[in-house]
mmCIF file as Biopython writes it, N, C-alpha, C and O atoms, coordinates in Angstrom:
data_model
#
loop_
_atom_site.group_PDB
_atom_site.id
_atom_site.type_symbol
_atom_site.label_atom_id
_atom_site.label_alt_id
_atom_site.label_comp_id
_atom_site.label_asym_id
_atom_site.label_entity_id
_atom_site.label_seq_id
_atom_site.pdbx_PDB_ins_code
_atom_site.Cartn_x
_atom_site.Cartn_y
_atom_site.Cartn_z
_atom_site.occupancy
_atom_site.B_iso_or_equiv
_atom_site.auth_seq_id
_atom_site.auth_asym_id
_atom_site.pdbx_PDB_model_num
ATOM 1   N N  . UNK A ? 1  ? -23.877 -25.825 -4.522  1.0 0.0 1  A 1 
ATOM 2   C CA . UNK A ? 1  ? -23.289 -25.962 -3.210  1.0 0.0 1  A 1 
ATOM 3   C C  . UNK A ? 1  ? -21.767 -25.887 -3.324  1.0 0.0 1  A 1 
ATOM 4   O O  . UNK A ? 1  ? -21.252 -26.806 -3.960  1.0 0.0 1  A 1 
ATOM 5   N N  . UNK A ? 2  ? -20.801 -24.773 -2.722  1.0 0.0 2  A 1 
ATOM 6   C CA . UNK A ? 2  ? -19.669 -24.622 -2.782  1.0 0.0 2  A 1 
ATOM 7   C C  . UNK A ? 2  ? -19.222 -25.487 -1.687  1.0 0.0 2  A 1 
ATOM 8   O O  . UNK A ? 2  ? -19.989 -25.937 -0.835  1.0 0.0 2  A 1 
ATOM 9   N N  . UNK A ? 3  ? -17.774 -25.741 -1.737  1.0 0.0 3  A 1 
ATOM 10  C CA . UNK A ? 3  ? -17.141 -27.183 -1.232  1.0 0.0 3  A 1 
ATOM 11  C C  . UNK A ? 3  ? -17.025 -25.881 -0.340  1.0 0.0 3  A 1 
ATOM 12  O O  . UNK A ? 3  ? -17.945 -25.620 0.435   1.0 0.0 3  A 1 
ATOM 13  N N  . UNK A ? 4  ? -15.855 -25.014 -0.435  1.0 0.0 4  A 1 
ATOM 14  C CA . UNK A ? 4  ? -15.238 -23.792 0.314   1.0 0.0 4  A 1 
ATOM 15  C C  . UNK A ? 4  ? -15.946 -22.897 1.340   1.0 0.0 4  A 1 
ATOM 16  O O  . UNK A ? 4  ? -15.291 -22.160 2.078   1.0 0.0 4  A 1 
ATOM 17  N N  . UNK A ? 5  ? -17.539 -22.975 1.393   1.0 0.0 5  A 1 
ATOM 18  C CA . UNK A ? 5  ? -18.583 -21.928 1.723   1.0 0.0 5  A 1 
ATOM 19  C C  . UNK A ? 5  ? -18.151 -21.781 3.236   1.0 0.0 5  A 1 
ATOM 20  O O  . UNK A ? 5  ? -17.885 -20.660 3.670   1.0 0.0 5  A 1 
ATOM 21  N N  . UNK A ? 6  ? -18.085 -22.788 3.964   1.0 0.0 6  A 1 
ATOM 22  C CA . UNK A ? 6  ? -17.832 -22.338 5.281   1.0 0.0 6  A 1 
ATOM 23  C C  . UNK A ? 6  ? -16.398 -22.048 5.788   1.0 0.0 6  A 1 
ATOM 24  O O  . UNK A ? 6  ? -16.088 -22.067 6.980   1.0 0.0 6  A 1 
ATOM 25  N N  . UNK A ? 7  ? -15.437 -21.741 4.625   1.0 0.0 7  A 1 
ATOM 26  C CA . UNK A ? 7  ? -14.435 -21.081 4.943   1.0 0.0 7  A 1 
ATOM 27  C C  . UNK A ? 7  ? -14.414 -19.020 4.465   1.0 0.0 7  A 1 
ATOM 28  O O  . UNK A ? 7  ? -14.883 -18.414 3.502   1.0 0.0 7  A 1 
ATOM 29  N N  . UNK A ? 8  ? -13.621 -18.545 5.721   1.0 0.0 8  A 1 
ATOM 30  C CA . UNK A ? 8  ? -13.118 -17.349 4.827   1.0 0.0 8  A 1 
ATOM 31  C C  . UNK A ? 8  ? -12.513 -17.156 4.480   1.0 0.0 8  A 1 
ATOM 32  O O  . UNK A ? 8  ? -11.659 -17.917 4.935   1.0 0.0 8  A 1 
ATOM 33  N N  . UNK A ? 9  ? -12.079 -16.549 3.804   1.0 0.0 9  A 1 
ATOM 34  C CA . UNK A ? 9  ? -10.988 -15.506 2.677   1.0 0.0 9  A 1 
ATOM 35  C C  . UNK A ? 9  ? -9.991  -15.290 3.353   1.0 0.0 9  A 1 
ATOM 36  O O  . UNK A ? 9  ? -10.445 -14.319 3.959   1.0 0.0 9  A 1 
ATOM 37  N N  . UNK A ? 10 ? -8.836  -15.424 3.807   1.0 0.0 10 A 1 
ATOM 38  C CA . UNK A ? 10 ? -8.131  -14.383 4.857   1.0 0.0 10 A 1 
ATOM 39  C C  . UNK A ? 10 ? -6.998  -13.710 3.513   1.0 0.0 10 A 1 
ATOM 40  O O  . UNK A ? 10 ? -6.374  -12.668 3.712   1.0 0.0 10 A 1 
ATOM 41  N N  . UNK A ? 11 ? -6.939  -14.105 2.841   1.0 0.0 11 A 1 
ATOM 42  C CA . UNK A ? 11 ? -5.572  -13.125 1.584   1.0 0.0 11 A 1 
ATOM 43  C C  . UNK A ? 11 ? -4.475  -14.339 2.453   1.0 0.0 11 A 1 
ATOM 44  O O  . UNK A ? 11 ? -4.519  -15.278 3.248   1.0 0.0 11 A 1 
ATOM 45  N N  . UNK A ? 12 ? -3.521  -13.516 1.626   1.0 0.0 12 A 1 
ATOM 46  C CA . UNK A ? 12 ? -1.962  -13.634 1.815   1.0 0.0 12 A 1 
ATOM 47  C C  . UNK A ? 12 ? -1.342  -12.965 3.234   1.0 0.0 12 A 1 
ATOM 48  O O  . UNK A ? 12 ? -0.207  -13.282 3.591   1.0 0.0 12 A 1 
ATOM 49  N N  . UNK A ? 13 ? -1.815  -12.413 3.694   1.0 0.0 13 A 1 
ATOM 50  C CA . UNK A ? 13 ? -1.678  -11.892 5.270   1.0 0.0 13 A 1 
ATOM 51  C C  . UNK A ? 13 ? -0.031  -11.095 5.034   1.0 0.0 13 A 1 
ATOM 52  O O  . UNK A ? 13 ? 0.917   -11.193 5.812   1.0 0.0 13 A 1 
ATOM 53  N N  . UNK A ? 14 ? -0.063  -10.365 3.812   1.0 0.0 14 A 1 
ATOM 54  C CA . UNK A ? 14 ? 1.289   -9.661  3.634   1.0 0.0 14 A 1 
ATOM 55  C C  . UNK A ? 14 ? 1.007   -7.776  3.694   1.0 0.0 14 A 1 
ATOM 56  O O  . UNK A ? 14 ? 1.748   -6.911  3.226   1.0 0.0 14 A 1 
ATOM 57  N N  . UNK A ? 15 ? -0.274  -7.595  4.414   1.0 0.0 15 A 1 
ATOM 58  C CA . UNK A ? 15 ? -1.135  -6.177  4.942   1.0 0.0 15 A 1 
ATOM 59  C C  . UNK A ? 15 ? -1.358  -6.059  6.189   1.0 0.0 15 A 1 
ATOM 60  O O  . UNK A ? 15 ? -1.164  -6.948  7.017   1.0 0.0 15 A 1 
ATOM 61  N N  . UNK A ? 16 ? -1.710  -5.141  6.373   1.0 0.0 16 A 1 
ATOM 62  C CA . UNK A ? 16 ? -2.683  -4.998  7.458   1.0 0.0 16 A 1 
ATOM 63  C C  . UNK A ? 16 ? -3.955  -4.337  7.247   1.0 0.0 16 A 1 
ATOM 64  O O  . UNK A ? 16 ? -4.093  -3.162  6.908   1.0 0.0 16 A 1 
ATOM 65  N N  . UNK A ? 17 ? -5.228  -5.501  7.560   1.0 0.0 17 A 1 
ATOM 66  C CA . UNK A ? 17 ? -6.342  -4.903  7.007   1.0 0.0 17 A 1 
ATOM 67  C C  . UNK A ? 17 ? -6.302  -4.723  5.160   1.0 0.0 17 A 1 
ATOM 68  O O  . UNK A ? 17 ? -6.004  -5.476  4.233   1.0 0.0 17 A 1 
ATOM 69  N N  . UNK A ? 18 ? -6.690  -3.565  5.254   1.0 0.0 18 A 1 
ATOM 70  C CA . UNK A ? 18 ? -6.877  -3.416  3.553   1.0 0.0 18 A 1 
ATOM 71  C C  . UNK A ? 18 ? -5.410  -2.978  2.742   1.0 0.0 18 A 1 
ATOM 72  O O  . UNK A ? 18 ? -5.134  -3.293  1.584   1.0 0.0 18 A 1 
ATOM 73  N N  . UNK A ? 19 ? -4.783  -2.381  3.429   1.0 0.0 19 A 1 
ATOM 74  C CA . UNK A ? 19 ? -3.479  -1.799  2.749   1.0 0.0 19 A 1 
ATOM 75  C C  . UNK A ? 19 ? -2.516  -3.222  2.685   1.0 0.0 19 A 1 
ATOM 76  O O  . UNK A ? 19 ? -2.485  -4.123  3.522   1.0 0.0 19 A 1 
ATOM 77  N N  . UNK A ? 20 ? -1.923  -3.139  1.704   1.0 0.0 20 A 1 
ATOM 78  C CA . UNK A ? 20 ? -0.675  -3.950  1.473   1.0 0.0 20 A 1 
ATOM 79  C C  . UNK A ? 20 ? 0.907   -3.263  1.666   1.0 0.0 20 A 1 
ATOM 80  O O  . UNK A ? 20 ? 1.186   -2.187  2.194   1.0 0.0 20 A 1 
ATOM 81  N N  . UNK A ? 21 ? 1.794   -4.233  1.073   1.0 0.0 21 A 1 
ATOM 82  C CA . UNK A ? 21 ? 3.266   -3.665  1.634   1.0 0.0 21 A 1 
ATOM 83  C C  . UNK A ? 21 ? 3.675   -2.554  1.013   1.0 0.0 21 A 1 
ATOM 84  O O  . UNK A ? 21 ? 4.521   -1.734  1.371   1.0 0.0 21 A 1 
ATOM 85  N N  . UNK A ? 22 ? 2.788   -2.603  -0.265  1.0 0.0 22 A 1 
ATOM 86  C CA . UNK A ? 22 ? 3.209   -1.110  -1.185  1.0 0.0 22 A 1 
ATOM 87  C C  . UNK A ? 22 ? 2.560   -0.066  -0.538  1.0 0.0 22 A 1 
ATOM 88  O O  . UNK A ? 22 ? 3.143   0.835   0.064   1.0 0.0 22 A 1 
ATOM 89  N N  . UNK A ? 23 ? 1.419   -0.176  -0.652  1.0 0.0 23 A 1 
ATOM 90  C CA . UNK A ? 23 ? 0.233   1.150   0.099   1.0 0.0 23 A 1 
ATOM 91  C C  . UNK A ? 23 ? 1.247   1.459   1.349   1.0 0.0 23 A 1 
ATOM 92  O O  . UNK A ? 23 ? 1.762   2.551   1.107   1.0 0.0 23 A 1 
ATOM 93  N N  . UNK A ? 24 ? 1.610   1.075   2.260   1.0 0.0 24 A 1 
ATOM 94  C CA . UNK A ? 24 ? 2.404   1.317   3.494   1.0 0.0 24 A 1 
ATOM 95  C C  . UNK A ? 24 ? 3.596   1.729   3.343   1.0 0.0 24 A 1 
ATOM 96  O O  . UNK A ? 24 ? 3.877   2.782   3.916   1.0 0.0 24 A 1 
ATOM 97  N N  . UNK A ? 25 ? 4.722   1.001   2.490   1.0 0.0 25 A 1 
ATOM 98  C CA . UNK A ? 25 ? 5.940   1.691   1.846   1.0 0.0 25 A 1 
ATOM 99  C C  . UNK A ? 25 ? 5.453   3.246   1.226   1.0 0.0 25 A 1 
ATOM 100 O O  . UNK A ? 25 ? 5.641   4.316   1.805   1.0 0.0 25 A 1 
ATOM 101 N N  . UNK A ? 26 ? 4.914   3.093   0.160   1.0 0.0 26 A 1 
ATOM 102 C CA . UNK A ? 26 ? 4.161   4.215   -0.448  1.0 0.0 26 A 1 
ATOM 103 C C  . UNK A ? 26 ? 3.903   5.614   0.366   1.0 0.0 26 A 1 
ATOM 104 O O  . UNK A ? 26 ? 4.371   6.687   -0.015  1.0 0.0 26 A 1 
ATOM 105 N N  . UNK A ? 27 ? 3.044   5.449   1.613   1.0 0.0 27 A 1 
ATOM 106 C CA . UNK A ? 27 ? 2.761   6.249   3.340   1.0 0.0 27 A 1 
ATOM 107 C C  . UNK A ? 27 ? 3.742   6.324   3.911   1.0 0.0 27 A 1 
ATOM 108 O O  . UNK A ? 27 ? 3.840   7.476   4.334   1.0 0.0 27 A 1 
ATOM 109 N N  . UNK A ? 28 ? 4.996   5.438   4.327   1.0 0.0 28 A 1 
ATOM 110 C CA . UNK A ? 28 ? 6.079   6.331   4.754   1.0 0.0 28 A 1 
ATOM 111 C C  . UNK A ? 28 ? 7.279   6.930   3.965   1.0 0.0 28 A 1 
ATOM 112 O O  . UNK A ? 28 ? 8.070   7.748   4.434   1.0 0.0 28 A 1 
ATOM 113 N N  . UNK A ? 29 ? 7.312   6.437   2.757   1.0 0.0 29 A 1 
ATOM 114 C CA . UNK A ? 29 ? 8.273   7.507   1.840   1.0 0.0 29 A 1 
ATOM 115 C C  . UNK A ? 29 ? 7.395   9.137   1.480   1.0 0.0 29 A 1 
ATOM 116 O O  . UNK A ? 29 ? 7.887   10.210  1.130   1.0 0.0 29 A 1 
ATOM 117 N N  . UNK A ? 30 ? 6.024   8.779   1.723   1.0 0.0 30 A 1 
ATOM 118 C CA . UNK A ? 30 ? 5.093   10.127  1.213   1.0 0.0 30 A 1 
ATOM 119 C C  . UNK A ? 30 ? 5.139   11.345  2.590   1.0 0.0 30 A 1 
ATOM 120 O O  . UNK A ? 30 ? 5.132   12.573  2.501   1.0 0.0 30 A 1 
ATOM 121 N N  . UNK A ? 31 ? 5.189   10.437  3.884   1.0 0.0 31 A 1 
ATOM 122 C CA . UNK A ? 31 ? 5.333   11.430  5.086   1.0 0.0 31 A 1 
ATOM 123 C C  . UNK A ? 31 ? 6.684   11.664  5.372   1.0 0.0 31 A 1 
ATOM 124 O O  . UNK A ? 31 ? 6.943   12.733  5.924   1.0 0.0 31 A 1 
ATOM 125 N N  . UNK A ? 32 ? 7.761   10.759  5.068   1.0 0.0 32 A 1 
ATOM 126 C CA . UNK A ? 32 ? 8.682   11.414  4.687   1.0 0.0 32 A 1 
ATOM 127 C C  . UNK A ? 32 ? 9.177   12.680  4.049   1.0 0.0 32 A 1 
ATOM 128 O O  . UNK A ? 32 ? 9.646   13.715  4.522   1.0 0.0 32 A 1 
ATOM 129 N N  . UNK A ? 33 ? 8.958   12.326  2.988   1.0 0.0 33 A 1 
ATOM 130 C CA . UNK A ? 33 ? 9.095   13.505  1.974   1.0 0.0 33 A 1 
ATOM 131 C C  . UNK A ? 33 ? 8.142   15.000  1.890   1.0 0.0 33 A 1 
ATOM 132 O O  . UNK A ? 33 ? 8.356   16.113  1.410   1.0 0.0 33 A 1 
ATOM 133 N N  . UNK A ? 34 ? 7.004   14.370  2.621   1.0 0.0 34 A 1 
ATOM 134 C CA . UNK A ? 34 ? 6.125   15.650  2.514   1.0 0.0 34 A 1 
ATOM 135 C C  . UNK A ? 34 ? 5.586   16.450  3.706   1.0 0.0 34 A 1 
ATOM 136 O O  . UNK A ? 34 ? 5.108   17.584  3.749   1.0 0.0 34 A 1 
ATOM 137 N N  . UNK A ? 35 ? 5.809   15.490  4.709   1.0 0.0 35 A 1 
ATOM 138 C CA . UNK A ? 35 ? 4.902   15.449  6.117   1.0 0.0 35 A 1 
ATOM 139 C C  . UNK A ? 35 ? 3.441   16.281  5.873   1.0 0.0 35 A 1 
ATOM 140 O O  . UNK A ? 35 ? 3.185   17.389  6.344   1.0 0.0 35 A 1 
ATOM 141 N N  . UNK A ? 36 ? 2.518   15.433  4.986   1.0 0.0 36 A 1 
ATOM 142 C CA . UNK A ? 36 ? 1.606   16.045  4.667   1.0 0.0 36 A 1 
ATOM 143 C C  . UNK A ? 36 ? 0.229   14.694  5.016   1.0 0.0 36 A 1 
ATOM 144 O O  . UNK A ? 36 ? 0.377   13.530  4.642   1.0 0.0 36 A 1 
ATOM 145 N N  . UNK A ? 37 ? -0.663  15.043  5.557   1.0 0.0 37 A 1 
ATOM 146 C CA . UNK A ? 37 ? -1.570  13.729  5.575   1.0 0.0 37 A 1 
ATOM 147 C C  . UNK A ? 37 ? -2.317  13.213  4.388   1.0 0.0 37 A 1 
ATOM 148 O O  . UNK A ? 37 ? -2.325  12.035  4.032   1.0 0.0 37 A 1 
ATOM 149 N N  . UNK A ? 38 ? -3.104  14.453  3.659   1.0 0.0 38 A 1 
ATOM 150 C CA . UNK A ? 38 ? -3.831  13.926  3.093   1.0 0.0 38 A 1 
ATOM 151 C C  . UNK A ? 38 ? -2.790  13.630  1.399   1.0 0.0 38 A 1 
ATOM 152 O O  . UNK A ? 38 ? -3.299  13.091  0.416   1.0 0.0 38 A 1 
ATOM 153 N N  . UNK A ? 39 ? -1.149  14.191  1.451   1.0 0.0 39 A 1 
ATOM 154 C CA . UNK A ? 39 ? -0.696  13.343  0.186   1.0 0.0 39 A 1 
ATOM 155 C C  . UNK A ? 39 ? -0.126  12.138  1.005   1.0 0.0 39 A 1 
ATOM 156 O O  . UNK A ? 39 ? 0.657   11.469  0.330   1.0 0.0 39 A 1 
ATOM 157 N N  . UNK A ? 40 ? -0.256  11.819  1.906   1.0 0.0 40 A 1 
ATOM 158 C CA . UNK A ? 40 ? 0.447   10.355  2.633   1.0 0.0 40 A 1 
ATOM 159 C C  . UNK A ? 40 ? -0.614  9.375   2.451   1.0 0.0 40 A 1 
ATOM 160 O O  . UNK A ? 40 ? -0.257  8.213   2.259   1.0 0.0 40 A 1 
ATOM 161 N N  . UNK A ? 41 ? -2.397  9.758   2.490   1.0 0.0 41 A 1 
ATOM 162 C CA . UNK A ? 41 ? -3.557  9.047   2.063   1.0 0.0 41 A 1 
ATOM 163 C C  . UNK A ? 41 ? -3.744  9.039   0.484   1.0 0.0 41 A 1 
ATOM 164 O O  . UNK A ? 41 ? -4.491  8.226   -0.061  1.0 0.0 41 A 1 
ATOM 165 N N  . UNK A ? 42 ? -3.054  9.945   -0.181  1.0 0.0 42 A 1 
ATOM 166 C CA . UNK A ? 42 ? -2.825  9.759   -1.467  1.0 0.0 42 A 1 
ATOM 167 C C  . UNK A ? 42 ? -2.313  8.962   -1.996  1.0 0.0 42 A 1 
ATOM 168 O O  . UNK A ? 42 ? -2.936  8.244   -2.778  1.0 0.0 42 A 1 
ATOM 169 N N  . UNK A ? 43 ? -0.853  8.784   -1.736  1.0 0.0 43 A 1 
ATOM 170 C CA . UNK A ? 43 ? -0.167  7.721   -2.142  1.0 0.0 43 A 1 
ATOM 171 C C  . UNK A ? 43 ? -0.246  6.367   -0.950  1.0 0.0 43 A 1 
ATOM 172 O O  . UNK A ? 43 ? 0.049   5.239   -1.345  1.0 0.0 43 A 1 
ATOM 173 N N  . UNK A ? 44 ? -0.548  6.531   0.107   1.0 0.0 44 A 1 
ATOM 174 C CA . UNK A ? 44 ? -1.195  5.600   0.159   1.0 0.0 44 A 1 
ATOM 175 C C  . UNK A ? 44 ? -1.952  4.291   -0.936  1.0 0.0 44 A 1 
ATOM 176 O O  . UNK A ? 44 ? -1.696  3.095   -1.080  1.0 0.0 44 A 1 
ATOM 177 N N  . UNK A ? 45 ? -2.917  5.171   -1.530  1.0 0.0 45 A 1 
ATOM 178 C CA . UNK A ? 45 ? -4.344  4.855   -2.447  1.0 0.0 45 A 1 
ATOM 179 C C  . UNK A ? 45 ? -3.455  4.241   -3.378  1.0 0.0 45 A 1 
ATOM 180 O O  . UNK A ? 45 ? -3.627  3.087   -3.769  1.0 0.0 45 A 1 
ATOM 181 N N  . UNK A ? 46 ? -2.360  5.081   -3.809  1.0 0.0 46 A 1 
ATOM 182 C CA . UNK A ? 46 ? -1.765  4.702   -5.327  1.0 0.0 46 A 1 
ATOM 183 C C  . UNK A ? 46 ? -1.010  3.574   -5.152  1.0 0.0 46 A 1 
ATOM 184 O O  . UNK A ? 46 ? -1.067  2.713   -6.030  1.0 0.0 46 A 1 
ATOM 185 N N  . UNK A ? 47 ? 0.045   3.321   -3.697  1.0 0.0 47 A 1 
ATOM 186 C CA . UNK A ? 47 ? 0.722   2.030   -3.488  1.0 0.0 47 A 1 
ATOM 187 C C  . UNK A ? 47 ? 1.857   2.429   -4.083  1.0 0.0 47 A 1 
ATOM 188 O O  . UNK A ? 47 ? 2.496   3.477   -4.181  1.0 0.0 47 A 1 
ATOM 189 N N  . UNK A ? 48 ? 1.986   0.665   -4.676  1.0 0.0 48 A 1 
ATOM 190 C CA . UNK A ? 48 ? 3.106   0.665   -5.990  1.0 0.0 48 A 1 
ATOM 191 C C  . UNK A ? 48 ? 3.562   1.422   -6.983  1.0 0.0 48 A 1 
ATOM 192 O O  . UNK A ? 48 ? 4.687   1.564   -7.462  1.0 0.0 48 A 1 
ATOM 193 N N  . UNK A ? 49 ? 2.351   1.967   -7.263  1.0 0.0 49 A 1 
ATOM 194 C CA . UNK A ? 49 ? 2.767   2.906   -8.222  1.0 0.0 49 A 1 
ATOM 195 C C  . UNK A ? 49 ? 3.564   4.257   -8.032  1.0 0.0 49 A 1 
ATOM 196 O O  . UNK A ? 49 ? 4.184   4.913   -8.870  1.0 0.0 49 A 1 
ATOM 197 N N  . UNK A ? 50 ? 3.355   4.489   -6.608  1.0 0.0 50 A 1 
ATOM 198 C CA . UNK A ? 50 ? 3.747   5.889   -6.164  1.0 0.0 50 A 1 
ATOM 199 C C  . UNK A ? 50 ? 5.012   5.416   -5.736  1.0 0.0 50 A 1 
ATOM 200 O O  . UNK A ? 50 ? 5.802   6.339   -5.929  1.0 0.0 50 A 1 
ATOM 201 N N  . UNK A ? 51 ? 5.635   4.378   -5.221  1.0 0.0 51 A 1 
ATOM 202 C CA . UNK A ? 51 ? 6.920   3.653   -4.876  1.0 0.0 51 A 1 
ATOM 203 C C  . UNK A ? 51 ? 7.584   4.044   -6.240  1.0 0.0 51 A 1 
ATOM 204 O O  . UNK A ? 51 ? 8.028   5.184   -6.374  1.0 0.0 51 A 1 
ATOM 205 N N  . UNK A ? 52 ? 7.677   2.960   -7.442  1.0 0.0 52 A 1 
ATOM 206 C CA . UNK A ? 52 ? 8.160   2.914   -9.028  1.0 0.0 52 A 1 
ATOM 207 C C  . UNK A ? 52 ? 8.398   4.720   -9.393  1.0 0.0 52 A 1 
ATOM 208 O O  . UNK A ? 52 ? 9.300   5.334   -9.964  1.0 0.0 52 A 1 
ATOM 209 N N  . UNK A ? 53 ? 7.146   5.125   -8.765  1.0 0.0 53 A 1 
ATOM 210 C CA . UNK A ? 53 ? 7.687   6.767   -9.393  1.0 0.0 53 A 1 
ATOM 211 C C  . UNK A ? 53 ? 8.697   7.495   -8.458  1.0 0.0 53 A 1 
ATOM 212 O O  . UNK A ? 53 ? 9.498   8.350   -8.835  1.0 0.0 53 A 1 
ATOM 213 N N  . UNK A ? 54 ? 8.515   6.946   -6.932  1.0 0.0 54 A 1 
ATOM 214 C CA . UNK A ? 54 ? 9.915   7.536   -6.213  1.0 0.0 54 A 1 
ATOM 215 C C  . UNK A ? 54 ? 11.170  7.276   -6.828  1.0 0.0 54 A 1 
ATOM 216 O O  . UNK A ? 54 ? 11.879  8.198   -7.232  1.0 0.0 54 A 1 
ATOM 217 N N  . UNK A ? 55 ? 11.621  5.583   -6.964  1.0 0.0 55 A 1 
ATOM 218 C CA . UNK A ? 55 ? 12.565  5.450   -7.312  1.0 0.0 55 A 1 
ATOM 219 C C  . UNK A ? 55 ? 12.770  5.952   -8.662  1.0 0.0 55 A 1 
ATOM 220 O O  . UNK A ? 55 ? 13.855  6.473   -8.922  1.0 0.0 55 A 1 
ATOM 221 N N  . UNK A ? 56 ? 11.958  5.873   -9.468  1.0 0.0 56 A 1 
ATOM 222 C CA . UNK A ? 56 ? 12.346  6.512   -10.775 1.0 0.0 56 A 1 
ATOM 223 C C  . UNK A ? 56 ? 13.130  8.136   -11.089 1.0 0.0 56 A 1 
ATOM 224 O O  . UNK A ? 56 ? 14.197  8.423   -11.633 1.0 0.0 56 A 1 
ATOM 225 N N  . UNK A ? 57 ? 11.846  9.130   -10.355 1.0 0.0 57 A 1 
ATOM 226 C CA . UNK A ? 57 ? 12.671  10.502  -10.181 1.0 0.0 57 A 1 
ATOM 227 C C  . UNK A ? 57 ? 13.826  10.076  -9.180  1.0 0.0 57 A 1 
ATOM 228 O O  . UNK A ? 57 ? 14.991  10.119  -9.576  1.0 0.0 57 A 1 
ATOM 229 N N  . UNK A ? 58 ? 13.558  9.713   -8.035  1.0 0.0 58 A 1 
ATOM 230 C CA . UNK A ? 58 ? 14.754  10.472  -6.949  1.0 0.0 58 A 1 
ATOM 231 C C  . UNK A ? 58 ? 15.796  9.067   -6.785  1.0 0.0 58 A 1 
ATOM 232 O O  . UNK A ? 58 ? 16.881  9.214   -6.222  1.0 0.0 58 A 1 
ATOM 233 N N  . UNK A ? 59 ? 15.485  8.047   -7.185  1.0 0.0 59 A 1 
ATOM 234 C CA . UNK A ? 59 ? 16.620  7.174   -7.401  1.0 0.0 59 A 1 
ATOM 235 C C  . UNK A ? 59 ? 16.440  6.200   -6.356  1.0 0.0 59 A 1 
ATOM 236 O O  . UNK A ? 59 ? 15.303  5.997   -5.929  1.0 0.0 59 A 1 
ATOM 237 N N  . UNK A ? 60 ? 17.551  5.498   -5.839  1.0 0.0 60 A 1 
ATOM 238 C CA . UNK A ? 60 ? 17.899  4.888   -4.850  1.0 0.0 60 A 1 
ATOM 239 C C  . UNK A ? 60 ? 17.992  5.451   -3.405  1.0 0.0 60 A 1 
ATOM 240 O O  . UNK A ? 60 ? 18.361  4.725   -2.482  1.0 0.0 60 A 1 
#
C-alpha cells in the first residue's frame, strides 16, 4: 500500500505538457534558423542538446 497512491505526478511545471524549456528553446531557434517544420519537430525531440550545439557552432 503506497502512502502517495492517491496523489498525481504533476513534474516541476517548467513545460508545457510533454516538452520542457529546452525542447521549446530548441523549436524556436530551429524555426528560426530554418523555417522548416519537420527540423523544428526534430530538434524539438533533441531539446538541449540541439541548444549546446547552436551555441557551440554559431556562438552567442
Amino acid at each position: 500500500m503506497a502512502i502517495f497512491s492517491d496523489k498525481k505526478k504533476r513534474g516541476c511545471g517548467c513545460g508545457i505538457g510533454s516538452f520542457g524549456i529546452g525542447s521549446i528553446l530548441a523549436m524556436i531557434i530551429s524555426w528560426t534558423s530554418w523555417h522548416s517544420i519537420l527540423w523544428t519537430l526534430f530538434h524539438g525531440f533533441l531539446g538541449w542538446f540541439y541548444v549546446i550545439y547552436y551555441l557551440i557552432v554559431y556562438g552567442f
